[in-house]
C-alpha positions as CSV (number, residue, x, y, z in Angstrom):
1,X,132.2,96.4,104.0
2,X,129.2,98.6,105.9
3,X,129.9,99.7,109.8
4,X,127.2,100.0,111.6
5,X,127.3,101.4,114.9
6,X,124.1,102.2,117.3
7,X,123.6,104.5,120.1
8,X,120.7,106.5,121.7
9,X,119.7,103.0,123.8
10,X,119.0,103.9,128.0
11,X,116.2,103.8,130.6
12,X,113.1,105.2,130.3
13,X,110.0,104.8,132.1
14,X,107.2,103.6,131.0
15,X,105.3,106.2,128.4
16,X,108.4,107.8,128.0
17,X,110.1,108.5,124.2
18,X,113.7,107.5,123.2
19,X,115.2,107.7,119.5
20,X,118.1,105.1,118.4
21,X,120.8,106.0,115.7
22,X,122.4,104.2,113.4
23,X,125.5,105.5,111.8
24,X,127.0,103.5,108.9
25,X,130.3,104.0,107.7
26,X,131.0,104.4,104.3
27,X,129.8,106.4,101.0
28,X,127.1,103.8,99.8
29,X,124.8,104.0,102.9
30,X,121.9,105.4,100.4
31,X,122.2,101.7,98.6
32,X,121.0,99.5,101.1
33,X,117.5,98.4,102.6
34,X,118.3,99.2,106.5
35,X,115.8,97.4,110.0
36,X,115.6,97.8,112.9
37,X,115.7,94.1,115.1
38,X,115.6,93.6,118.9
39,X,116.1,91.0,121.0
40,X,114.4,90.9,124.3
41,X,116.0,88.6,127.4
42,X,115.4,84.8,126.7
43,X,113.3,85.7,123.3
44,X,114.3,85.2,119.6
45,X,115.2,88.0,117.2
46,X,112.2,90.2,116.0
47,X,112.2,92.2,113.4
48,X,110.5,95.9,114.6
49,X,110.9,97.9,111.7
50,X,112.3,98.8,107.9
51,X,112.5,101.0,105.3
52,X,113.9,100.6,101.9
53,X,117.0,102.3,100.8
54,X,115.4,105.9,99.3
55,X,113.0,105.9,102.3
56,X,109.8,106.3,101.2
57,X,108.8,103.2,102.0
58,X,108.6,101.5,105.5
59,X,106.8,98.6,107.4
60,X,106.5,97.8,110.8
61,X,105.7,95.0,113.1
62,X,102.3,94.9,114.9
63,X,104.0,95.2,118.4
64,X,105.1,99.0,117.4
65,X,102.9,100.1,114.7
66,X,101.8,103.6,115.8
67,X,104.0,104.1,118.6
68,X,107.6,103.8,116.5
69,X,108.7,105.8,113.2
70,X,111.6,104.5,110.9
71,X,113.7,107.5,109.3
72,X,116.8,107.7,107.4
73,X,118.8,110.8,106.4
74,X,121.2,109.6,103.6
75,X,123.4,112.4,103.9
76,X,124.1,111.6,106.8
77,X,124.5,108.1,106.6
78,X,122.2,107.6,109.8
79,X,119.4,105.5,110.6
80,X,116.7,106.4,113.3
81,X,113.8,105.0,115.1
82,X,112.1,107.0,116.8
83,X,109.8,105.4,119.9
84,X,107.1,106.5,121.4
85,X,104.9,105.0,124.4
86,X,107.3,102.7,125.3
87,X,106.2,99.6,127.2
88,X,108.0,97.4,129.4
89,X,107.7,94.7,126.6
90,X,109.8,97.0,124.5
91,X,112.8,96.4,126.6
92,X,115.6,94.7,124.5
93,X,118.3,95.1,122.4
94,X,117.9,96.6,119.4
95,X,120.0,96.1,116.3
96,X,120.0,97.9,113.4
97,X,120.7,95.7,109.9
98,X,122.2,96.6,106.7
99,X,121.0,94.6,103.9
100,X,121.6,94.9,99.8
101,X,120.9,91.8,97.6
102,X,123.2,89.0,99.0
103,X,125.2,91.6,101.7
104,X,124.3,91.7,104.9
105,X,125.9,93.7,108.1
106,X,124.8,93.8,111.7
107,X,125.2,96.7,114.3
108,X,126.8,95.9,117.6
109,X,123.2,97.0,119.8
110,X,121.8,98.7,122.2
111,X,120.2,98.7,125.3
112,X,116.7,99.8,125.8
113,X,115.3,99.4,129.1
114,X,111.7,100.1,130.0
115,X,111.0,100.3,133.5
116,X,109.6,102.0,136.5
């Protein structure tokens, strides 16, 4: 069983820069393929973002590419992503995801709001 739990979400203004966490509980964080999803109001869930479990390798969706980085630090047991040049279409929740052949775990969200 993999806790994940988010933070780092708030309002920014347009242009601005905010930088989620993910913290996962456990000792086998540095086995699983982690993402970043997001949710915006009345929208499906997108996937933004991932990066496989020794991190040296990411993909991102066309929406963010250039403007967000994925980062893990698997001593720490944390997941970020970093974002840049934040738009009002950016405003959603954002989940981070836990994945590792047939598991599968979910953070709880959080709020990013992009607004003047």
């Amino acid at each position: 069983q993999v806790q994940l739990v988010e933070s780092g979400g708030g309002l920014v203004q347009p242009g601005g820069s905010l930088r989620l966490s993910c913290v996962a509980s456990g000792n086998i964080f540095n086995m699983y393929a982690m993402a970043w999803y997001r949710q915006a109001p009345g929208k499906g869930l997108e996937r933004v973002s991932d990066i496989n479990s020794a991190g040296n390798s990411t993909s991102y969706a066309d929406s963010v590419k250039g403007r967000f980085t994925i980062s893990r630090d698997n001593a720490k047991n944390t997941l970020y992503l970093q974002m840049n040049s934040l738009k009002p279409e950016d405003t959603a929740v954002y989940y981070c995801r836990a994945t590792r052949n047939q598991d599968g775990y979910w953070g709880q969200g959080t709020q990013v709001t992009v607004s003047s």
